[in-house]
Structures are given as structure tokens and as C-alpha cells.
N, C-alpha and C positions, 0 to 999 in steps of 0.2 A: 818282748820284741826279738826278731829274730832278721839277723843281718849274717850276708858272706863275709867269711877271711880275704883275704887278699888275695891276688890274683897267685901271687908264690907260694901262699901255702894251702891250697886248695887240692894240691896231690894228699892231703892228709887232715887235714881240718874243714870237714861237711859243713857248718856253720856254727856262730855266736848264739847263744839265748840269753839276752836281760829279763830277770822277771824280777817282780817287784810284790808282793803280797801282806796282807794287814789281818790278822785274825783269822788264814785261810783254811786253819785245821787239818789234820792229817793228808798228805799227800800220796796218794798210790803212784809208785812207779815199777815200772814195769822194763820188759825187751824192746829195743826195737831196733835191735844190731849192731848197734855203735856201740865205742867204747868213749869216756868225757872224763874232763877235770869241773871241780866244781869250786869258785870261789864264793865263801860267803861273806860278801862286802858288811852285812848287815845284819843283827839278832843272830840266832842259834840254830841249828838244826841236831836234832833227833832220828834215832831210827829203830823201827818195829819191824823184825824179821816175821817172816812169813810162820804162822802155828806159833807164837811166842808173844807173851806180853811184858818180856822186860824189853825195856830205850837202851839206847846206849851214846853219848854224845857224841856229832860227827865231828871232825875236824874243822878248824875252818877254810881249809882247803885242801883236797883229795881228788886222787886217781880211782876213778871207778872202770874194774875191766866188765865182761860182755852181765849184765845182769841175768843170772839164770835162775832165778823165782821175784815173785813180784814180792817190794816192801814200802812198806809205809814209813815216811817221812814228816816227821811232827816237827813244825816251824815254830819257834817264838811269836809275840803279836806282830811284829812286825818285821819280815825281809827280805831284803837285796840278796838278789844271786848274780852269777855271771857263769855260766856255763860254755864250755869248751867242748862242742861232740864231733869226735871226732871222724874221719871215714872208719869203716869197718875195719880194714887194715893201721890206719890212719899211726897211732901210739903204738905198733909194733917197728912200723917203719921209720920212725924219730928216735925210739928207744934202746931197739933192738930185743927189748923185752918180750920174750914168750908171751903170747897175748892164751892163751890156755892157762898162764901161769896166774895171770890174773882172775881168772874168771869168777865171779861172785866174792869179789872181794872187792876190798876199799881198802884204798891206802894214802896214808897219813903224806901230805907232800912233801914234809920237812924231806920223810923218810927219803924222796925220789932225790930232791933237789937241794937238801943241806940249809943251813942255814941262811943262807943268802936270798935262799925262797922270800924274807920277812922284805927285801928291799923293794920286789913287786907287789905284794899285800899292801904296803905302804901305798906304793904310786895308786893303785888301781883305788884306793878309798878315795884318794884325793882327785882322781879324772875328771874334767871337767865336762865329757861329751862319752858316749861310744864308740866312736871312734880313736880316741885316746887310746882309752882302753882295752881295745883289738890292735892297736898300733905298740903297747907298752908289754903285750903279752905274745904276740907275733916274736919284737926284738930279743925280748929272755928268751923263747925259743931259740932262736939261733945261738946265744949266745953257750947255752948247757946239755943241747939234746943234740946227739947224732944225726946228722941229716942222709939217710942212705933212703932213696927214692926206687930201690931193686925189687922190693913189693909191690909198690904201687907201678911198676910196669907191668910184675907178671900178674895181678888180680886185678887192676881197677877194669881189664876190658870184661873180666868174670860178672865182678857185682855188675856193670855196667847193662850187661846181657840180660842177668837175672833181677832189678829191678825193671827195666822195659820190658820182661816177661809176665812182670806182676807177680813174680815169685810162683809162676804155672809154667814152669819147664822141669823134666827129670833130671836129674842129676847124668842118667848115661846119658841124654842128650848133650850135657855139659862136656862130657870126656870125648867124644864126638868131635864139637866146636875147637875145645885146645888141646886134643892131643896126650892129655891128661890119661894115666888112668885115673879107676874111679879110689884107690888108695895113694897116691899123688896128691888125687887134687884134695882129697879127707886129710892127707898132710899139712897142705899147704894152709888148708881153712883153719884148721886148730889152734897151728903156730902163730899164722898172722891177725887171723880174725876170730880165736876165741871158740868155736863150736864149727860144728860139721856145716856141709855146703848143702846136706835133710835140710837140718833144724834154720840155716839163716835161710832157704826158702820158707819155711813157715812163718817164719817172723817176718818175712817182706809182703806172701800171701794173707797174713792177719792184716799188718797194714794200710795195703790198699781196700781191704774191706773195711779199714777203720773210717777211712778217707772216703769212701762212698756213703757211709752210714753218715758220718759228720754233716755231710754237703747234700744228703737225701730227707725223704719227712718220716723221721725217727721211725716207727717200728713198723711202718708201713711198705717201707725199702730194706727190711730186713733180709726178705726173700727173696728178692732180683739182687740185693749188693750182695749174698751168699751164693747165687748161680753166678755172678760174674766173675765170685773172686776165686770161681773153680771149686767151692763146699756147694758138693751136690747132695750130701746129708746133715738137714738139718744138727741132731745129734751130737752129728761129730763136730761140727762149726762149734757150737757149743760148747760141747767138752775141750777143745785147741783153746778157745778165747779165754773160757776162766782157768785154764790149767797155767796161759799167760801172765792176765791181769788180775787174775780172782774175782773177778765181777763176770757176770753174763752181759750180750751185749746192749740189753734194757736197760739194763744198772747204769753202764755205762754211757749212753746217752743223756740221762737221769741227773749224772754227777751233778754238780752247784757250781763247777769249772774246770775249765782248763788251763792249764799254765804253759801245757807242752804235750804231743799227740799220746806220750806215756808220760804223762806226770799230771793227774789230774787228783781234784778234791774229791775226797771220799764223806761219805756220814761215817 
């Protein structure tokens, strides 16, 4: 299930994910521009880096910065997540954290938030509703992270622009719009949002293709949701989508589920 933060912390917090899964088998995930916290209320998780068959056990609750190759995630039989994705900028502007600093990493929470982290793992096992538990992880928020809102003035109108563009505008069009140059604004995206203002067009252009494929009849809307989403060569659509998710996009319509638009079941 997927619900908004609050009306206050929306300059940085995109939305909640509840998932909940029983036997779901390796989980692909993948880009899709955000950075997230991930609590696991319930069982275990695993993880399968990309070209590698050793696991390595996750935390039970971790900072994931911008994902920059897709990995597999191996659940126990049965579990509760509660996920935290954040805006693009979202955990740079709470943290003040290099969001470049992050990037393809995962970090242990103890690490961010000390020991005290263990008194909201607690509340949150015991929540009675979702809302509890958006309301008990909002108030730790405030109470440990920096709140400087100075990002999210000078980027949210950026992504803002370049998702209602569908991720089909240039970049110098971009420096144009704010005045930016175009090494500026490759400052500004690195520090706060983890990769270039290229690459999080491509990752916003993949997903509106994903979101037409999803909602169209499977491979028969491959063609027009590729002309729409600006991949004028087959090809190349191709080569972008699995060099993302590792899958092409048959495979991925295919999957046995979804949990989340980059978090789906693999064979």
C-alpha cells in the first residue's frame, strides 16, 4: 500500500510503501531516482548484487542512497516492510548528507541515528494502523535530522519541470529555464540528488514508459509506449531498460508481481 507523508513533510518525503509478502522469492530492484529508508518490521532480507552470487544480510533498517545498478533482494517466507522514498533531493536536505556520497550504498541505521534508533523499531512493530506509523516516523524525524528546506527551494521547481516533461526535455533547455549553467546545475544534482540531471532524465523517461506498459496490453503497446516515451529506436529502448532493471521489457511485464514500480518478483 502506498500513502502520502503529511502535509509537512512533503518538501522531502515522496511517499510511504507498506508491503507485505509470503514466499515472494527474489525481488529485483532497481532506479527510479529516489533515495529511501527501509524498515523491516518482519522476517529477513538478503541481497544479490548485480554479476555476483554471494547474499549478504540487510540490516533491519537502512539508508539506501540513488541505486545505481539493479539488485536482487531475497526475503525470508514471510515480510513486512515499511518503506520511506524519499523526494530525489528529499535525505540530502534532512541530512545535509552528500547524496553522491551515498550513492549505491546502503547504510546500516544504527550507523546514521545511534542507538536510540532501537526506540522507533520498537514503536513501529507495535503500530496499530499506518498511519501510526507514518505519524511515529514523521515525529523521530524531527526530533534527529536537520531540517534545512534550502534544496528543496532551489530543485523541487527542476524535478518538478522534468517529471511533467516525462523526462523528454535537454538538459540545455534546463539551464535556459533556471539560469543555471549546465556545470551548476551537474553540481547541484550530484550533491543533492545522487547523479547527473542526463541520467535522472533517463530514469524518469524509463518510467513513464514503464507506467504506459503497465496500464497498456502488454507487448502489443510496446511500440507506441516507446514512441511516446521519446525511444525512437527500438534498440536503444532496449539496451537503457535492461542496462536499468536487467530484464527487457517482456520479462518485465511477465514478472509473478509487483510490490513497487522497481521492486518486482523475479524467477
Amino acid at each position: 500500500m502506498q500513502l502520502p507523508p503529511s502535509s509537512a513533510w512533503a518538501f522531502c518525503i515522496k511517499h510511504y510503501l507498506f508491503l507485505k509478502s509470503k514466499n515472494a522469492g527474489p525481488l529485483r530492484l532497481f532506479s527510479d531516482g529516489n533515495t529511501g529508508m527501509v524498515f523491516t518490521l518482519r522476517g529477513q532480507l538478503k541481497i544479490q548484487k548485480k554479476d555476483s552470487q554471494d547474499t549478504g544480510i540487510l540490516p533491519s533498517a537502512f539508508v539506501y542512497g540513488q541505486v545505481d545498478r539493479y539488485h536482487d533482494i531475497i526475503s525470508s517466507a514471510e515480510t513486512e516492510l515499511l518503506i520511506v522514498v524519499f523526494q530525489p533531493y528529499g535525505y540530502f536536505s534532512l541530512s545535509g548528507i552528500p547524496a553522491d556520497e551515498l550513492k549505491g550504498r546502503i547504510i546500516d541505521a544504527d550507523l546514521v541515528f545511534g542507538s536510540q534508533f532501537f526506540s522507533l523499531m520498537d514503536a513501529l512493530g507495535s503500530a496499530i494502523s499506518y498511519e501510526r506509523s507514518i505519524s511515529l516516523v514523521e515525529n523521530y524525524f524531527s526530533n534527529v535530522l536537520k531540517n534545512t528546506k534550502s534544496t528543496d527551494l532551489l530543485l523541487s521547481p527542476i524535478v518538478k519541470t522534468i517529471i511533467q516533461s516525462k523526462g523528454q526535455i535537454a538538459v540545455s533547455e534546463l539551464t535556459k529555464l533556471t539560469g543555471y549553467s549546465e556545470r551548476q546545475l551537474e553540481r547541484l544534482f550530484n550533491q543533492a540528488v545522487g547523479m547527473s540531471p542526463l541520467k535522472y532524465l533517463q530514469i524518469v523517461r524509463l518510467h513513464h514508459f514503464l507506467s504506459l506498459i503497465r496500464s497498456g496490453n502488454k507487448e502489443a503497446s510496446l511500440t507506441m509506449a516507446g514512441l511516446e516515451s521519446g525511444y525512437y529506436d527500438q534498440p536503444h529502448l532496449i539496451h537503457n531498460f535492461k542496462q536499468i532493471t536487467g530484464l527487457t521489457p517482456t520479462q518485465y511485464l511477465s514478472t509473478a508481481g509487483t510490490l513497487a514500480v522497481n521492486l518486482v518478483i523475479v524467477n
